[in-house]
Biopython code that builds the backbone (N, CA, C, O; Angstrom):
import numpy as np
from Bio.PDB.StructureBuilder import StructureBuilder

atoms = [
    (1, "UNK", "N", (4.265, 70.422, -21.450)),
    (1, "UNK", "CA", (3.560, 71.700, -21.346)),
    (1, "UNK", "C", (4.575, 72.832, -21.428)),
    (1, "UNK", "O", (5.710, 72.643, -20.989)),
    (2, "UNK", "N", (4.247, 73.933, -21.936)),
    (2, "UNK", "CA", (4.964, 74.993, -22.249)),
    (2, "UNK", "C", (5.135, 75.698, -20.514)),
    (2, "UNK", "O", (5.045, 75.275, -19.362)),
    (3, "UNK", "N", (5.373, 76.753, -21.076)),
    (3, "UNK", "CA", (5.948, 77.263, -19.607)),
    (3, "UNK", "C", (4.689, 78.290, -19.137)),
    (3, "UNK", "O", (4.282, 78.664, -18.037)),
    (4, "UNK", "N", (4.443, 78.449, -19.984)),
    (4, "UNK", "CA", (2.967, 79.793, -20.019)),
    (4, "UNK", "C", (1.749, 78.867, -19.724)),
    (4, "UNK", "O", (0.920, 79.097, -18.844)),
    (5, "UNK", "N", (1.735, 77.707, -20.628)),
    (5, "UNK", "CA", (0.635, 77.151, -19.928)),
    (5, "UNK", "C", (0.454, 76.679, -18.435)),
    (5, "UNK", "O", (-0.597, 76.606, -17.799)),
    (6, "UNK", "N", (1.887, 76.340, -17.985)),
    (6, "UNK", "CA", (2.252, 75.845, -16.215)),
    (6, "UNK", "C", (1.532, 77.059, -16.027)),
    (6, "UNK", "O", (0.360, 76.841, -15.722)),
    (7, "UNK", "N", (1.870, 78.403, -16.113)),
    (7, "UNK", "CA", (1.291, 80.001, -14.853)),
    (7, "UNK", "C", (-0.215, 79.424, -15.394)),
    (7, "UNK", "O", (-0.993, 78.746, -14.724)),
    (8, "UNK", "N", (-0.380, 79.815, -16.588)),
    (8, "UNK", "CA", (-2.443, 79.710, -16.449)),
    (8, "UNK", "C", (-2.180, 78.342, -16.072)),
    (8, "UNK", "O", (-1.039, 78.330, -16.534)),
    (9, "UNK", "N", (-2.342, 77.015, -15.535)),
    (9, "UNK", "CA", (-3.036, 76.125, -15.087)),
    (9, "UNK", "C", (-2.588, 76.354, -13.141)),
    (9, "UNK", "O", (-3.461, 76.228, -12.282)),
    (10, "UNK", "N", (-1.333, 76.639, -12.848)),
    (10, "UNK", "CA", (-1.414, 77.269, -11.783)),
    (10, "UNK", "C", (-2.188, 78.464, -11.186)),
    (10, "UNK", "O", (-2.774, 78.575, -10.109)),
    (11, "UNK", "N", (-2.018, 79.306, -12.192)),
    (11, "UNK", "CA", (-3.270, 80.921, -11.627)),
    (11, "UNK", "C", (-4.417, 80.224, -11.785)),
    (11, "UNK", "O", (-5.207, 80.581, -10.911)),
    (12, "UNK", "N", (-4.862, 79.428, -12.466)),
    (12, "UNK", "CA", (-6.247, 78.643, -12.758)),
    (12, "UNK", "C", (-6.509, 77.977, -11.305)),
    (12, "UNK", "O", (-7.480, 78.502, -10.760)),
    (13, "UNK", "N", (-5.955, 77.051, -10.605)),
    (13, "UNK", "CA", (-5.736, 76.092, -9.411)),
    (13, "UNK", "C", (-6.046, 77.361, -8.276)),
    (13, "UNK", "O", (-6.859, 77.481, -7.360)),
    (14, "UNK", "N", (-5.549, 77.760, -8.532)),
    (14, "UNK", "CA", (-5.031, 79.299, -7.033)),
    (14, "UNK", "C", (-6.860, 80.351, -7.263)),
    (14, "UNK", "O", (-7.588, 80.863, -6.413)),
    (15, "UNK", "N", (-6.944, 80.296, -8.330)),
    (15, "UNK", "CA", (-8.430, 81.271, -8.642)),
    (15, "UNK", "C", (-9.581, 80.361, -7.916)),
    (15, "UNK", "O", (-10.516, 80.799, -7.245)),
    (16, "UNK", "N", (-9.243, 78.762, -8.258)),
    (16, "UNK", "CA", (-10.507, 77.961, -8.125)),
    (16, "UNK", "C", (-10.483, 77.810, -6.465)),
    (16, "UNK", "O", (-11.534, 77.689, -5.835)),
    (17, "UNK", "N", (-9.633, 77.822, -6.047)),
    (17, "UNK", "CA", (-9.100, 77.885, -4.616)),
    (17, "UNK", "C", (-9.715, 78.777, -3.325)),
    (17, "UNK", "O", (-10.184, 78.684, -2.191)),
    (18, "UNK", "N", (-9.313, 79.787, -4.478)),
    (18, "UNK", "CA", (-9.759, 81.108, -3.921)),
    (18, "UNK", "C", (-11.397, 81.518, -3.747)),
    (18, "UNK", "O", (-11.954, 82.060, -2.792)),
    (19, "UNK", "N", (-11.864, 81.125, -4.838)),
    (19, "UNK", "CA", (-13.397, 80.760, -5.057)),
    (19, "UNK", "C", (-14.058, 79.701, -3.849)),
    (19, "UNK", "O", (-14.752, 80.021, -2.883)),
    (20, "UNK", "N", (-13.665, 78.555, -4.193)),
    (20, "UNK", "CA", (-13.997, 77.679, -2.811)),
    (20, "UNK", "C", (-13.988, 78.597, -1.576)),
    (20, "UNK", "O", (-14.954, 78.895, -0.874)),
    (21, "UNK", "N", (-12.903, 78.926, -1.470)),
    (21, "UNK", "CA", (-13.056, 79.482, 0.648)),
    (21, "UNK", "C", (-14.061, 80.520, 0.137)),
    (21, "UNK", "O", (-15.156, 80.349, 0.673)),
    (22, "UNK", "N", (-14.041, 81.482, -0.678)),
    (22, "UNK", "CA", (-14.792, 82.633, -0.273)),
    (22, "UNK", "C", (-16.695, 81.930, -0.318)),
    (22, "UNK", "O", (-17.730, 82.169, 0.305)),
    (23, "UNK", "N", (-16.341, 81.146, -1.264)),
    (23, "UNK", "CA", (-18.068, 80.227, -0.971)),
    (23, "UNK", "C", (-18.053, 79.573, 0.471)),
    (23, "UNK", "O", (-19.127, 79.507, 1.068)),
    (24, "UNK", "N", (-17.251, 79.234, 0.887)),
    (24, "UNK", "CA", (-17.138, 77.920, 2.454)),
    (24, "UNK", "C", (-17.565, 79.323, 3.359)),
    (24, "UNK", "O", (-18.759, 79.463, 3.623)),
    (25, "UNK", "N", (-16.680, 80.254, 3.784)),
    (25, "UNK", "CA", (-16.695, 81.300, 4.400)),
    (25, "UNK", "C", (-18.083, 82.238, 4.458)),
    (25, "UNK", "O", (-18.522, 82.424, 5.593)),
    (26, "UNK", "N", (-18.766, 82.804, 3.422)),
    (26, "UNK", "CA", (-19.957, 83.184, 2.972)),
    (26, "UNK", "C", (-20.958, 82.022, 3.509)),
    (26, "UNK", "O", (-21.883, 82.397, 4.230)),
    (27, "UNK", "N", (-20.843, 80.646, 3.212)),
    (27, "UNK", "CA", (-21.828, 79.793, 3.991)),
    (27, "UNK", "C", (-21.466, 79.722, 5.326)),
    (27, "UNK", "O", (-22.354, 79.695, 6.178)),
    (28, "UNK", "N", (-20.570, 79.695, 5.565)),
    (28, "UNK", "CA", (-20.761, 79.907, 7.115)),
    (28, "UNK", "C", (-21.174, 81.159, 8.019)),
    (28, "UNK", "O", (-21.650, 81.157, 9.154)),
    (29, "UNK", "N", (-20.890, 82.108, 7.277)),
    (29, "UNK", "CA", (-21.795, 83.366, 8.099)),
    (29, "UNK", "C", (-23.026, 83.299, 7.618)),
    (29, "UNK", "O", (-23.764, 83.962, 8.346)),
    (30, "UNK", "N", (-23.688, 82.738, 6.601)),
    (30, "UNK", "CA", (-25.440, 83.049, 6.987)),
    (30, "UNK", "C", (-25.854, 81.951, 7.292)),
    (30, "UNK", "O", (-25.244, 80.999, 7.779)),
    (31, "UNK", "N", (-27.224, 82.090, 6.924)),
    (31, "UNK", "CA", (-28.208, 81.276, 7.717)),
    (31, "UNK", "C", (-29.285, 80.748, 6.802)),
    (31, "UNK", "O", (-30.004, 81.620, 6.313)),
    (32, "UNK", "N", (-29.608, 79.191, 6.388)),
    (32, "UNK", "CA", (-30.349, 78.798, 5.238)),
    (32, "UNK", "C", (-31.798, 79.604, 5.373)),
    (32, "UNK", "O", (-32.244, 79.564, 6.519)),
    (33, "UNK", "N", (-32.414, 80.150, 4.649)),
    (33, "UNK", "CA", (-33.722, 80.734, 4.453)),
    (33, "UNK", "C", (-34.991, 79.961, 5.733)),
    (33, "UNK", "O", (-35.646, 80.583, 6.570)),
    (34, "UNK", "N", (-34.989, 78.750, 5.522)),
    (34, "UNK", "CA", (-35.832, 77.478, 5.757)),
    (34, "UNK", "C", (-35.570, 77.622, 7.264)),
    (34, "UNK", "O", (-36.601, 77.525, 7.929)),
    (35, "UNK", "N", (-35.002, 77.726, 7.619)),
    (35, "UNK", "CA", (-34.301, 77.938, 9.305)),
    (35, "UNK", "C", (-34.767, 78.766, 9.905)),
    (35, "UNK", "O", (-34.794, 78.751, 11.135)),
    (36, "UNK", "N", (-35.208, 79.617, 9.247)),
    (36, "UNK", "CA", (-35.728, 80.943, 10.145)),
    (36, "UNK", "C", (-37.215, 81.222, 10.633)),
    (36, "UNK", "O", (-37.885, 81.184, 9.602)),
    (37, "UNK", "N", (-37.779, 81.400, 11.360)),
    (37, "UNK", "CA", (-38.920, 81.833, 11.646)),
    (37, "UNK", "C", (-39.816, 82.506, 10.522)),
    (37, "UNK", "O", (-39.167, 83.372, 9.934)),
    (38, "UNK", "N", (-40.684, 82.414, 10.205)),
    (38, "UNK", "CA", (-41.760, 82.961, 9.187)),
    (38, "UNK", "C", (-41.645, 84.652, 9.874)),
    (38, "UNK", "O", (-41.572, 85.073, 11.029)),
    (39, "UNK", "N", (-41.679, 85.463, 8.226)),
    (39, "UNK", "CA", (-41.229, 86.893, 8.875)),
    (39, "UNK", "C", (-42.572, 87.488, 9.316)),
    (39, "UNK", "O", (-42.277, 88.669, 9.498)),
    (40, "UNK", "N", (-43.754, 87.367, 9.568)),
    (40, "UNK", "CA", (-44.617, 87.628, 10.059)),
    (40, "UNK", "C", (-44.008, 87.459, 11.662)),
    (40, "UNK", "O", (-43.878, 88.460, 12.366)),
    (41, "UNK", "N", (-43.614, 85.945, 12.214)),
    (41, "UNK", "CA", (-43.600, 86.186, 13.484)),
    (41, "UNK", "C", (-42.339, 87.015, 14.002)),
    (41, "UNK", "O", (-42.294, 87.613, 15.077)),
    (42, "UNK", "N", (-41.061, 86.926, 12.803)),
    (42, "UNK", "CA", (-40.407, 87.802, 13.302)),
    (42, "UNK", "C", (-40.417, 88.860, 13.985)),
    (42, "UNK", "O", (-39.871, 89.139, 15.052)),
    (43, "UNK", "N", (-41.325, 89.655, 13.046)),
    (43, "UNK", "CA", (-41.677, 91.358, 12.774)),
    (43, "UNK", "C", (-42.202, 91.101, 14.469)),
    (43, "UNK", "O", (-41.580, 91.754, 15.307)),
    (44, "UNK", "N", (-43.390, 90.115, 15.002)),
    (44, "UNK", "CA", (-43.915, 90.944, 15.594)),
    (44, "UNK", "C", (-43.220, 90.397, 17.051)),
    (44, "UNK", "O", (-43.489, 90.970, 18.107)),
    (45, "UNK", "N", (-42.152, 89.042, 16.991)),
    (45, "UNK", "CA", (-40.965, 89.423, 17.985)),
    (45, "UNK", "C", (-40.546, 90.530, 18.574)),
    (45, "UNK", "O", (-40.509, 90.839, 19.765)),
    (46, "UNK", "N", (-40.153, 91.243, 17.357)),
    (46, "UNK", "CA", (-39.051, 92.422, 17.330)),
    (46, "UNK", "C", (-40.067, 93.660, 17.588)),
    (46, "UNK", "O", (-39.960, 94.266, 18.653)),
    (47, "UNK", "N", (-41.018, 94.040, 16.677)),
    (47, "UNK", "CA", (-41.581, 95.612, 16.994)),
    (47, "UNK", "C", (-42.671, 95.275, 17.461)),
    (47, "UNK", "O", (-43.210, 96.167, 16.805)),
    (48, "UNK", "N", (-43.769, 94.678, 18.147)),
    (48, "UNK", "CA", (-45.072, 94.538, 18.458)),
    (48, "UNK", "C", (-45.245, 93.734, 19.901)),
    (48, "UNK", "O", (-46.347, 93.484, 20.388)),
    (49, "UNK", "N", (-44.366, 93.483, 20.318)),
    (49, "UNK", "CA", (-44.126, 93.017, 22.088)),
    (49, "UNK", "C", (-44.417, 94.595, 23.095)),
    (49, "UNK", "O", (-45.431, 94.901, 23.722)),
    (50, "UNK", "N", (-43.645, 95.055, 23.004)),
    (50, "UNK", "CA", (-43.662, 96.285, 23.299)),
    (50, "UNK", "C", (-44.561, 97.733, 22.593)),
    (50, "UNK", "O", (-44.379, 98.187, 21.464)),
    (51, "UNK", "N", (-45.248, 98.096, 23.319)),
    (51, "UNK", "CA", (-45.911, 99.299, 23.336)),
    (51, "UNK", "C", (-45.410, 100.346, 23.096)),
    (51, "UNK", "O", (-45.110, 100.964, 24.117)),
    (52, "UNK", "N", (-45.143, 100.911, 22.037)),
    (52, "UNK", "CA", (-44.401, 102.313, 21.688)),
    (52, "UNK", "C", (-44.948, 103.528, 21.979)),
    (52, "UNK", "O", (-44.314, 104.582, 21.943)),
    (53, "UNK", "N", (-46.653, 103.372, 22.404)),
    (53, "UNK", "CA", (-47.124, 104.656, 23.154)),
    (53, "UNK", "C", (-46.857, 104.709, 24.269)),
    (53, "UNK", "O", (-46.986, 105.872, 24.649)),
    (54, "UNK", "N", (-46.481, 103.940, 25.191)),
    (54, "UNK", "CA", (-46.094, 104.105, 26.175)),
    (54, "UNK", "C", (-44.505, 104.622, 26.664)),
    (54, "UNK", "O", (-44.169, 104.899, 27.815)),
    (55, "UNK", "N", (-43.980, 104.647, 25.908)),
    (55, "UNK", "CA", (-42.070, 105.225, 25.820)),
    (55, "UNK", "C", (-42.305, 106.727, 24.815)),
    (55, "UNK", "O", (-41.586, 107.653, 25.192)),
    (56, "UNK", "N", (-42.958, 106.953, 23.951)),
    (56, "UNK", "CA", (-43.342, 108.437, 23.158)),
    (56, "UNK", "C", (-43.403, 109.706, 24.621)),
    (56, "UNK", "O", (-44.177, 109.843, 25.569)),
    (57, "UNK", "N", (-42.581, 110.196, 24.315)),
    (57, "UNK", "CA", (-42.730, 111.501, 24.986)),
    (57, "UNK", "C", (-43.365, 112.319, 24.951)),
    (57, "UNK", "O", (-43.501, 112.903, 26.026)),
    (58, "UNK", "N", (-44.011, 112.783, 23.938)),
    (58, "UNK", "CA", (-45.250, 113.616, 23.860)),
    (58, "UNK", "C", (-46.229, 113.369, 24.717)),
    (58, "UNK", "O", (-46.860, 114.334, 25.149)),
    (59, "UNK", "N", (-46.626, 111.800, 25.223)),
    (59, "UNK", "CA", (-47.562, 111.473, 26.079)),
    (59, "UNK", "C", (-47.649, 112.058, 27.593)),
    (59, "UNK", "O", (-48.550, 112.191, 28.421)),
    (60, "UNK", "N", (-46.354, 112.320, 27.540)),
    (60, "UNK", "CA", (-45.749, 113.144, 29.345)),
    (60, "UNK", "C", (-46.565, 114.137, 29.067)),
    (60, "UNK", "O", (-47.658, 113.990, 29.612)),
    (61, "UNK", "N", (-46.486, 114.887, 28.569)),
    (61, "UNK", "CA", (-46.808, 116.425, 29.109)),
    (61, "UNK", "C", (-48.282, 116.705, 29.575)),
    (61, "UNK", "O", (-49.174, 116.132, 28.949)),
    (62, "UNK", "N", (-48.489, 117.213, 30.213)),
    (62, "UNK", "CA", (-49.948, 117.696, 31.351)),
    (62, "UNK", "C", (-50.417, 118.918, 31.021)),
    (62, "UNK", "O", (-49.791, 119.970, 31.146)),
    (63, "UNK", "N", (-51.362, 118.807, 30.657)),
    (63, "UNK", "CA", (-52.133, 119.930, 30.631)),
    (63, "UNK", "C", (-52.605, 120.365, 31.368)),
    (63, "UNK", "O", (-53.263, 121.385, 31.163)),
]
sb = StructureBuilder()
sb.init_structure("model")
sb.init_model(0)
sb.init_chain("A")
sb.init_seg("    ")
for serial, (resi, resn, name, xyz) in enumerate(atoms, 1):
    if name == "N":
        sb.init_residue(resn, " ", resi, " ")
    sb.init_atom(name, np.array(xyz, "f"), 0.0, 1.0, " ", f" {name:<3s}", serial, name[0])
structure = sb.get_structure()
């Protein structure tokens, strides 16, 4: 092998490398789709437990 072809099959090795972790890394911070709760029950986890007329300030004031 020439000498130019050694750098591209080395920069080639080091790119594919580099590719792998950033895929390994990226799968490890999320979370498969299938895993998660249906976003219906999410939503109403998160905003529909709690009563938002009851924390609104406008409701204070007395006439």
């Amino acid at each position: 092998m020439s000498r130019s072809k050694k750098i591209f099959a080395g920069l080639a090795i080091v790119f594919v490398g580099l590719l792998l972790y950033v895929g390994y890394d990226i799968s490890r911070r999320t979370t498969f789709p299938g895993s998660k709760p249906q976003l219906k029950e999410r939503i109403e986890d998160q905003f529909l437990k709690t009563d938002s007329a009851k924390r609104d300030s406008t409701n204070t004031i007395q006439r």
